[in-house]
KOLSETI-223082 format. One record per residue (C-alpha): residue number from 1; x, y, z. Coordinates in steps of 0.001 Angstrom, whole numbers, padded with zeros to 6 digits. Layout:
N
{NUM {X Y Z}}
...
***
This chain:
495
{1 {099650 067821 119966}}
{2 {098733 067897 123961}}
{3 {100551 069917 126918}}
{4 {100908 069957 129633}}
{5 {100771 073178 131802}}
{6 {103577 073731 134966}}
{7 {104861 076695 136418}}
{8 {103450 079063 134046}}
{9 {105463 076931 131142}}
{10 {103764 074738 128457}}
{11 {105494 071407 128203}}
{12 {104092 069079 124644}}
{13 {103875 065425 125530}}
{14 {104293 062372 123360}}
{15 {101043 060440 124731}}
{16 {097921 062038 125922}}
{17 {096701 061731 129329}}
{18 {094600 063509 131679}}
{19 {096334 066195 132701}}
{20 {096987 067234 129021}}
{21 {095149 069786 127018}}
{22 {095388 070600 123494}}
{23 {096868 074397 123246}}
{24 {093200 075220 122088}}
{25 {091681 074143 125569}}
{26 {094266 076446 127269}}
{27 {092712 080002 127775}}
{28 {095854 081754 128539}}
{29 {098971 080855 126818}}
{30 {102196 081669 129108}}
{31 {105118 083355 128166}}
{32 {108252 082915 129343}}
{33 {110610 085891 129831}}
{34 {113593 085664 126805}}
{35 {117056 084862 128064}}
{36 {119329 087237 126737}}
{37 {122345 084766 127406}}
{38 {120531 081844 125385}}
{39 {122313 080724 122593}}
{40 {119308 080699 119847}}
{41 {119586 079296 116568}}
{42 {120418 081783 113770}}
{43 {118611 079477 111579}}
{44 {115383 078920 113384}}
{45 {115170 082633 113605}}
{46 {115075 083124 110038}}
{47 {112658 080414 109608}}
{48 {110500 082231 112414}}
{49 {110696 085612 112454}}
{50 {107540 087457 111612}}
{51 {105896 084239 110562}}
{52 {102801 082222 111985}}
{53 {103999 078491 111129}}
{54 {103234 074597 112162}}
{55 {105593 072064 113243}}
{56 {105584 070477 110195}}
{57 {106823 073923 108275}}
{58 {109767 074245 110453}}
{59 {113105 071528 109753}}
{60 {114312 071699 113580}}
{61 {113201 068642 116367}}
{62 {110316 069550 118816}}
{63 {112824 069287 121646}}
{64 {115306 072545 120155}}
{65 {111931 074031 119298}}
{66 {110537 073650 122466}}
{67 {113648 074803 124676}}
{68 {113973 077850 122805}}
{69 {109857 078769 123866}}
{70 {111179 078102 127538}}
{71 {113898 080810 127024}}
{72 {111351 082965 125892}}
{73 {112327 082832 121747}}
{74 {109810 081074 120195}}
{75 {105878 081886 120970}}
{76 {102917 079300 120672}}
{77 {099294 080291 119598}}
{78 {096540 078209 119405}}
{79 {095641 077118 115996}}
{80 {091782 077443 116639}}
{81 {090113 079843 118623}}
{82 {087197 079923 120557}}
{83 {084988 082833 121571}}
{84 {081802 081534 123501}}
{85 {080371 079096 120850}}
{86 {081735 080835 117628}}
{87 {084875 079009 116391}}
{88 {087619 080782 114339}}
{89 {090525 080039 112373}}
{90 {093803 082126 113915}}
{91 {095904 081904 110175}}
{92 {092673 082887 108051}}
{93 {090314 084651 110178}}
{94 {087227 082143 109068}}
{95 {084581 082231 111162}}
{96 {082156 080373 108508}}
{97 {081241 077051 110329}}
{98 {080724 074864 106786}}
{99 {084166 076125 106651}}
{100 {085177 073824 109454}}
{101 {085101 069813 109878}}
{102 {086232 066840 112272}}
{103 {088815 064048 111462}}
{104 {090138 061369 113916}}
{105 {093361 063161 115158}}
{106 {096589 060484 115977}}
{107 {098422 063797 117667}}
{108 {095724 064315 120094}}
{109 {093920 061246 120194}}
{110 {090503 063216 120239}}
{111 {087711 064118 117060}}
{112 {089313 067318 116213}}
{113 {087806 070618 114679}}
{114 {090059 071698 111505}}
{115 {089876 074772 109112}}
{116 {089082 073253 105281}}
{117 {089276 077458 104437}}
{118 {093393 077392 104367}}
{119 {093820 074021 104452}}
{120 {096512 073662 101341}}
{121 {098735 075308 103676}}
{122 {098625 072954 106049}}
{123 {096352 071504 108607}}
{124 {094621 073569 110917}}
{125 {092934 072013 113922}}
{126 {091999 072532 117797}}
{127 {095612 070734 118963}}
{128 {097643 073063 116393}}
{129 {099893 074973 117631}}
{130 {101477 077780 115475}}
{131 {104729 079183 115753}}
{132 {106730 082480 115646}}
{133 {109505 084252 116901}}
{134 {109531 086530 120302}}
{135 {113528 086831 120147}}
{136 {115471 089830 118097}}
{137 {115170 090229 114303}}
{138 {118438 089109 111906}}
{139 {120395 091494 111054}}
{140 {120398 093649 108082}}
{141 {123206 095141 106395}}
{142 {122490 098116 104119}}
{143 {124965 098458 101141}}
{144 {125858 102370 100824}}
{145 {123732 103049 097782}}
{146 {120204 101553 098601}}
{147 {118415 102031 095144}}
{148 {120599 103037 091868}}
{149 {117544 103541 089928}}
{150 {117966 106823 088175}}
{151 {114689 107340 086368}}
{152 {112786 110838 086450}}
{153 {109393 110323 087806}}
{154 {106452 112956 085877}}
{155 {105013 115773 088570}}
{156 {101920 113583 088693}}
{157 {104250 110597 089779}}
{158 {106444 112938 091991}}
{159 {103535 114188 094064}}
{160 {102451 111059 094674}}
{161 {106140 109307 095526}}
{162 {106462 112090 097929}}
{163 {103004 111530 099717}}
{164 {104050 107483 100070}}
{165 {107193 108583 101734}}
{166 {105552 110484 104341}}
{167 {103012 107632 104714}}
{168 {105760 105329 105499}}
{169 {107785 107196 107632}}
{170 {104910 108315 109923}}
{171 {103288 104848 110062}}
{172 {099946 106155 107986}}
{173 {097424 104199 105847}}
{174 {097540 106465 102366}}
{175 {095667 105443 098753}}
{176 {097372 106266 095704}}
{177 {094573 106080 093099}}
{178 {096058 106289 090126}}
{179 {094884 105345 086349}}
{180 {096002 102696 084435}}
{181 {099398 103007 082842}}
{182 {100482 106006 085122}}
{183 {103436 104198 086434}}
{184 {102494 102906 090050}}
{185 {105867 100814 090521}}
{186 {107928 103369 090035}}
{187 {106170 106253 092166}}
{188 {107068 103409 094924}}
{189 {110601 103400 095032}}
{190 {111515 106405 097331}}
{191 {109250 105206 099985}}
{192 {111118 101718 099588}}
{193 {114250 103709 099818}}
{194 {113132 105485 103071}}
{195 {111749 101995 104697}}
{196 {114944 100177 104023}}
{197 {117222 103217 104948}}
{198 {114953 103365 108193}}
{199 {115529 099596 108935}}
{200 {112006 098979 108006}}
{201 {111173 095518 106784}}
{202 {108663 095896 103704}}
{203 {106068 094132 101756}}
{204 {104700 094056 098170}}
{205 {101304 092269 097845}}
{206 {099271 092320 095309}}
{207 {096374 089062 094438}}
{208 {098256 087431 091914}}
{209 {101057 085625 091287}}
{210 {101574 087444 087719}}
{211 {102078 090669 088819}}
{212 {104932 089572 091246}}
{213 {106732 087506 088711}}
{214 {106405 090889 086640}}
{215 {107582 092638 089998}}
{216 {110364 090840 091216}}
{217 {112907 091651 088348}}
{218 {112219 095453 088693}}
{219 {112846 095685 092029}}
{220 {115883 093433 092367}}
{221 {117196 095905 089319}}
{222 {116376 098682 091104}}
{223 {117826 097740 094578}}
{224 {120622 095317 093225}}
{225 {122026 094561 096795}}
{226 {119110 094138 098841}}
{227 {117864 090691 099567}}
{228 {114636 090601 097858}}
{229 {111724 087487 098997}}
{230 {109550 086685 096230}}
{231 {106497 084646 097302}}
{232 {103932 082723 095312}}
{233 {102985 079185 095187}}
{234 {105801 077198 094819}}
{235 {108493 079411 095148}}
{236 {111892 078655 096461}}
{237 {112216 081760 098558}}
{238 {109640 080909 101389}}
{239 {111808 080378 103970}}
{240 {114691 083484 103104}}
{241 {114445 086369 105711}}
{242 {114480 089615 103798}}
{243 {114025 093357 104226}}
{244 {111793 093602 101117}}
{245 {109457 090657 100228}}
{246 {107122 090031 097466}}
{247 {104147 088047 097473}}
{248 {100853 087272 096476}}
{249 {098365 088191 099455}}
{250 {097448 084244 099642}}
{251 {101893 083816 100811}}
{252 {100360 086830 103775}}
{253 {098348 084098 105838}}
{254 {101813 082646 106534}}
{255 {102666 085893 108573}}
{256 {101982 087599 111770}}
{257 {103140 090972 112602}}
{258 {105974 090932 110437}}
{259 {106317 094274 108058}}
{260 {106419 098145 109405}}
{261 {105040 098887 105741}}
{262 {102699 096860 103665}}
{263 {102612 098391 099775}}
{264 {098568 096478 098741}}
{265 {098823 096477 094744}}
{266 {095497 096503 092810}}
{267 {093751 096328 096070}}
{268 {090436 096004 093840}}
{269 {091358 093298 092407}}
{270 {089865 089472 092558}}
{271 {090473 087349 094708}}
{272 {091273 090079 097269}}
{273 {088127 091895 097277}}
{274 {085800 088606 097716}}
{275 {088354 086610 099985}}
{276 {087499 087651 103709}}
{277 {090371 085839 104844}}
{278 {093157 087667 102479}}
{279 {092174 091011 103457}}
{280 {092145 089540 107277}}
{281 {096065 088257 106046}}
{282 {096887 091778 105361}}
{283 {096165 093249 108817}}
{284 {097861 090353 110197}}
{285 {101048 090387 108877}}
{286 {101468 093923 109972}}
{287 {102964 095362 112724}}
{288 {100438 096977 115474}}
{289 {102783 100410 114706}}
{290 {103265 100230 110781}}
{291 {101559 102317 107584}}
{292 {099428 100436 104974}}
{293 {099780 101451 101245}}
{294 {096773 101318 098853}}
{295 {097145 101115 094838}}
{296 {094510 101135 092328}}
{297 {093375 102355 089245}}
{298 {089519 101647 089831}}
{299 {089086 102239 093693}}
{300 {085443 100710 094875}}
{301 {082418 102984 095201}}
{302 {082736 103183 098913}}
{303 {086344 104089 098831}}
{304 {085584 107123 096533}}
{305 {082777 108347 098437}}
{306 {085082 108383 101563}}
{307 {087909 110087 099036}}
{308 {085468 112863 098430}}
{309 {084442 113176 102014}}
{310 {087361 113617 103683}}
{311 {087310 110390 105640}}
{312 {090612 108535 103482}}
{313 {094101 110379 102881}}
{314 {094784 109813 099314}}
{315 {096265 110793 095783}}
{316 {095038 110721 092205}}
{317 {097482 110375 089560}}
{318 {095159 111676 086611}}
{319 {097068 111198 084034}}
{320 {100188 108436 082173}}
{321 {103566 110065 082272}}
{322 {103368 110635 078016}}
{323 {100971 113595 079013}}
{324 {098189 112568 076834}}
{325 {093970 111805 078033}}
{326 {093118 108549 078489}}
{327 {090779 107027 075733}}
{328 {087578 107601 076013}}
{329 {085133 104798 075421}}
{330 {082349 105200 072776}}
{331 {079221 102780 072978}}
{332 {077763 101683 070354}}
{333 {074466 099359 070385}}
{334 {074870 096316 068710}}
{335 {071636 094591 069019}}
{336 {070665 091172 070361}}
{337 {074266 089834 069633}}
{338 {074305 086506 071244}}
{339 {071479 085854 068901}}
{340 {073410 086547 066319}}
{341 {075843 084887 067611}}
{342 {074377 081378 068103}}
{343 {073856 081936 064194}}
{344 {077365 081830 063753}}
{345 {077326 085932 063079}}
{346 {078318 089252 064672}}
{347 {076631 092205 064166}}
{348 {077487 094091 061289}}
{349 {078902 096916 063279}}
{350 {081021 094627 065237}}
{351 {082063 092741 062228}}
{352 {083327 096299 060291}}
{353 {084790 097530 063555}}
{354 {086963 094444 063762}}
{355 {087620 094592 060191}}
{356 {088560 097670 060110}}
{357 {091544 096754 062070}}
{358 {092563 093462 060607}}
{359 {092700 095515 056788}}
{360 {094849 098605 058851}}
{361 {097264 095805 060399}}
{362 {096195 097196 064092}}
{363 {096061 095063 066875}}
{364 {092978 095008 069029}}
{365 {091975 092822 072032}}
{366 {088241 091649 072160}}
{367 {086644 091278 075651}}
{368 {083795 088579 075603}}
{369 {081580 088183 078936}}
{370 {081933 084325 079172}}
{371 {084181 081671 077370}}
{372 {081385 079789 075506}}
{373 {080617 083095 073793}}
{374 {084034 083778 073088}}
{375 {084272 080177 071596}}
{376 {081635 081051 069460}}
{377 {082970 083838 068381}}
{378 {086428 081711 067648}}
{379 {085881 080360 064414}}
{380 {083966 083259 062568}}
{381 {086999 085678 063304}}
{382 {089379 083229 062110}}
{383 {087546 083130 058889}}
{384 {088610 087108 059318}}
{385 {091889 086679 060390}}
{386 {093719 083545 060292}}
{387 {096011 083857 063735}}
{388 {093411 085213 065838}}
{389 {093878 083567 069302}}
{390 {091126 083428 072546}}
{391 {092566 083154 076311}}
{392 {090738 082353 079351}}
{393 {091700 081612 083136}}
{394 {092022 078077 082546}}
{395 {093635 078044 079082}}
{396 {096920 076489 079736}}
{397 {098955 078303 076859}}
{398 {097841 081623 077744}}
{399 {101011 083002 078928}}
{400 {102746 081997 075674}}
{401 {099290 083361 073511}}
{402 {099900 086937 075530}}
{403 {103910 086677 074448}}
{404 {102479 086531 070618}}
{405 {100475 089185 070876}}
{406 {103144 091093 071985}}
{407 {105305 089903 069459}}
{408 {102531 091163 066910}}
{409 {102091 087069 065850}}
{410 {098602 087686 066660}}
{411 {096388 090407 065199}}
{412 {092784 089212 066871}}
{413 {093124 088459 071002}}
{414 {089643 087762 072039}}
{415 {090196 087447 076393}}
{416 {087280 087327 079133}}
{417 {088420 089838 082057}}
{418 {091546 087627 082998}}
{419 {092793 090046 080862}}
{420 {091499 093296 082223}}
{421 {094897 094146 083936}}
{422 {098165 093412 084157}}
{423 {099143 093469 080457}}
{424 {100823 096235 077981}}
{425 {100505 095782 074587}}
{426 {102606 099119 072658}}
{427 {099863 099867 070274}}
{428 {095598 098044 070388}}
{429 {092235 099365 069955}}
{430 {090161 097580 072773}}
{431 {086516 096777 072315}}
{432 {084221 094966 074644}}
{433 {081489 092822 073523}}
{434 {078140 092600 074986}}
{435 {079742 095421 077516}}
{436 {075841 095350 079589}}
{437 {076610 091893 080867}}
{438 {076806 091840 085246}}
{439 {080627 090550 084979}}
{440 {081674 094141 083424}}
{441 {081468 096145 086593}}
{442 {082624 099823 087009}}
{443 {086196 098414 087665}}
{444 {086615 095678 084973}}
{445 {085334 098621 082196}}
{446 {087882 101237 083370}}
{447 {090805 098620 083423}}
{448 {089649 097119 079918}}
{449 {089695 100905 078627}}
{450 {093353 100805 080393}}
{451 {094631 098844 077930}}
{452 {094935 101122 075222}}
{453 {096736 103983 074402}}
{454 {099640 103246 077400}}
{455 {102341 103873 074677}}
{456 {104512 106865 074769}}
{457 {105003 105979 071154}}
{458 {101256 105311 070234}}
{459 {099036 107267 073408}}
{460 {095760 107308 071649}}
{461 {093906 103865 070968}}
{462 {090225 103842 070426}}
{463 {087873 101676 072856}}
{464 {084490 100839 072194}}
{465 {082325 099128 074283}}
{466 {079303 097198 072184}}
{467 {076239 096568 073857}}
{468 {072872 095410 073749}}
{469 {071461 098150 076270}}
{470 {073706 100558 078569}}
{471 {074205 100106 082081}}
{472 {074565 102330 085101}}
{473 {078527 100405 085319}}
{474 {079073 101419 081567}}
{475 {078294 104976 082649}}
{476 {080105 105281 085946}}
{477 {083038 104099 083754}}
{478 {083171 106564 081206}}
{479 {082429 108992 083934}}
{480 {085685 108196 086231}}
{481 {087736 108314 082812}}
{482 {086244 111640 081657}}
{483 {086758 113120 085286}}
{484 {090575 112086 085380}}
{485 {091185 113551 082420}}
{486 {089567 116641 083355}}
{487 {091304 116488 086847}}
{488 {095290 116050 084737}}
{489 {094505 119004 082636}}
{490 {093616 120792 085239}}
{491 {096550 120418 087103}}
{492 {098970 120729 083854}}
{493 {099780 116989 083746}}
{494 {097943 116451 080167}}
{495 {098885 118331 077255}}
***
């Protein structure tokens, strides 16, 4: 698309010709001054507000789009930015340039620059314009009773519930670092309560699309008559306008300045931590004035340090609300067991530890370092017991493998880490094999030990990590897990 640029307005014309520019061309991008006696579109606005869109995202005609910019309603930002010779991506943040190409572009009738980074969200490029809203927000009506949860939260969870409710109201950053199975979601719903009581529009985001199917139910239980966004690819909700939205942080490059409080779940987690442009997504979609909340179990080595320093407001919950220690990993050398391996055996040890379990009826869940090892592994288990399954990124039945685990069908789940969070199963041992492979950082260990021992009705499960040599990760693992449990009895939150 090409402008043209009048009286400190931006007009878009059908055919280019010289006095046309594409928006990127245009240093400064005028505003006009909103008409309070417009009559805007009620629809448009909920389409627009607190969003970053293109034309083709938005089911209204260029010319109602267009007069409501002129009355000051709608604001237009180029798509592609330049700063000296360095190009960047406005959505994404990319600044990579084998991120960027050149097609033959009908709309401007130039070779334009586009952005491959984002591009299955839609195209990109130097004549792009995208959209939002400059006019007032929708209205929200608040029902009388905001949540109706009546749960009790543990002291742990309490401390921590009230330190996000501060966070929120006072427009903070805050990290709750809390271990696996303490109960993050629910030490969240007071300072939900307070945003939505305050008029605050809020976000959920967390790196995958799992955890806000698992979300979405809870919440909308929880605060029955609040409209509730969930976000993901392919979901039917991404054009509703609501107070409290859930989405993956991919479903955050649509937004710009939208939320006063941004909740970041498992904010260690792939592909957050190694996507520049989702973390980029996050600051984005916030307002300038608006608090930032961090969850994790297995916060990165940098975040710690600046926990210990001083320099990051946080809270530990140390300890799961049944008010028993986390299991403690044991390791236990195995040998050179991808040799054995490739001679279609396990080490004996590994063998009687999984045996063990199979003649007990107990459920454990087998973490292998890379799918052709696991595959390996397949066949000799099976020979062990019958309905042992194996799960992978890419397997398409794993969602309906997880649901028979859970309905005890299975008694053997060997997983790679796809399975390292995000699951509860009531009552599993856990043992890694081959635990000093590169892939089982710090993080993945302490999640993988996370699986066991979560139920109130079965809180210890054993984890053993197998090895062929122990690493520094093993050990930093076992450390954090030792020091939380020292840190909840401590404080009285562990029997």
């Amino acid at each position: 698309m090409r402008f043209t640029l009048k009286n400190q307005q931006l007009t878009p014309v059908k055919f280019p010709h010289e006095e046309s520019f594409r928006i990127s061309q245009i240093p400064f991008i005028p505003q006009p001054q909103l008409n309070p006696n417009f009559p805007y579109n009620k629809d448009l606005q909920q389409h627009l507000t607190g969003k970053q869109l293109l034309l083709d995202d938005i089911p209204f005609p260029l010319n109602e789009i267009h007069t409501h910019y002129e009355n000051g309603y709608i604001t237009y930002r180029p798509g592609i930015q330049y700063n000296g010779k360095k190009t960047c991506c406005t959505r994404c943040g990319n600044k990579d340039p084998q991120w960027f190409s050149t097609y033959p572009c009908k709309r401007c009738g130039e070779t334009c620059f586009y952005c491959r980074h984002c591009i299955m969200m839609g195209r990109i490029s130097e004549c792009t314009p995208l959209l939002g809203w400059n006019g007032p927000v929708p209205d929200t009506a608040l029902p009388q009773k905001i949540m109706v949860w009546e749960g009790r939260l543990s002291k742990g969870q309490h401390v921590a519930s009230d330190h996000v409710v501060n966070a929120i109201q006072q427009n903070k950053e805050h990290l709750v670092w809390a271990v696996c199975g303490a109960g993050k979601t629910e030490v969240l719903f007071a300072g939900i309560e307070a945003a939505l009581a305050a008029l605050k529009r809020i976000c959920i985001a967390t790196p995958r699309t799992d955890v806000v199917l698992e979300l979405t139910p809870r919440l909308k239980a929880a605060f029955p008559e609040i409209t509730i966004a969930s976000l993901y690819g392919g979901s039917g909700d991404r054009h509703l306008f609501a107070p409290l939205t859930i989405a993956t942080t991919h479903q955050l490059l649509r937004f710009y300045h939208a939320f006063d409080a941004i909740i970041l779940d498992e904010v260690d987690a792939f592909p957050y931590t190694v996507e520049e442009s989702l973390q980029y997504a996050a600051i984005q979609a916030r307002k300038p004035n608006s608090s930032m909340i961090y969850l994790t179990a297995t916060p990165n080595q940098k975040w710690q340090r600046e926990c210990r320093t001083g320099k990051r407001a946080f809270t530990t919950i140390p300890a799961r609300f049944h008010r028993h220690p986390l299991p403690v990993p044991e390791f236990i050398w195995c040998g050179n067991w991808q040799k054995q391996l490739h001679k279609n055996k396990l080490p004996p040890n590994v063998f009687k530890w999984i045996k063990d379990r199979t003649d007990s009826n107990k459920q454990a869940l087998l973490f292998f370092p890379h799918i052709p090892l696991m595959e390996k592994a397949l066949p000799i288990l099976r020979r062990l017991a019958p309905n042992t399954e194996a799960v992978h990124a890419e397997d398409p039945g794993r969602k309906e493998k997880v649901q028979k685990m859970r309905a005890k069908e299975i008694s053997l789940l060997l997983t790679t880490t796809i399975l390292e969070r995000g699951v509860t199963f009531p009552n599993i041992d856990v043992a890694v094999i081959g635990a000093e492979d590169d892939i089982f950082t710090e993080s993945a260990l302490v999640q993988i030990a996370g699986r066991a021992g979560r139920s109130k009705d079965h809180p210890e499960g054993v984890v053993t990590f197998f090895h062929y040599g122990k690493t520094n990760e093993m050990l930093k693992a076992k450390k954090q897990i030792d020091g939380m449990n020292r840190e909840g009895v401590k404080r009285g939150l562990i029997d």
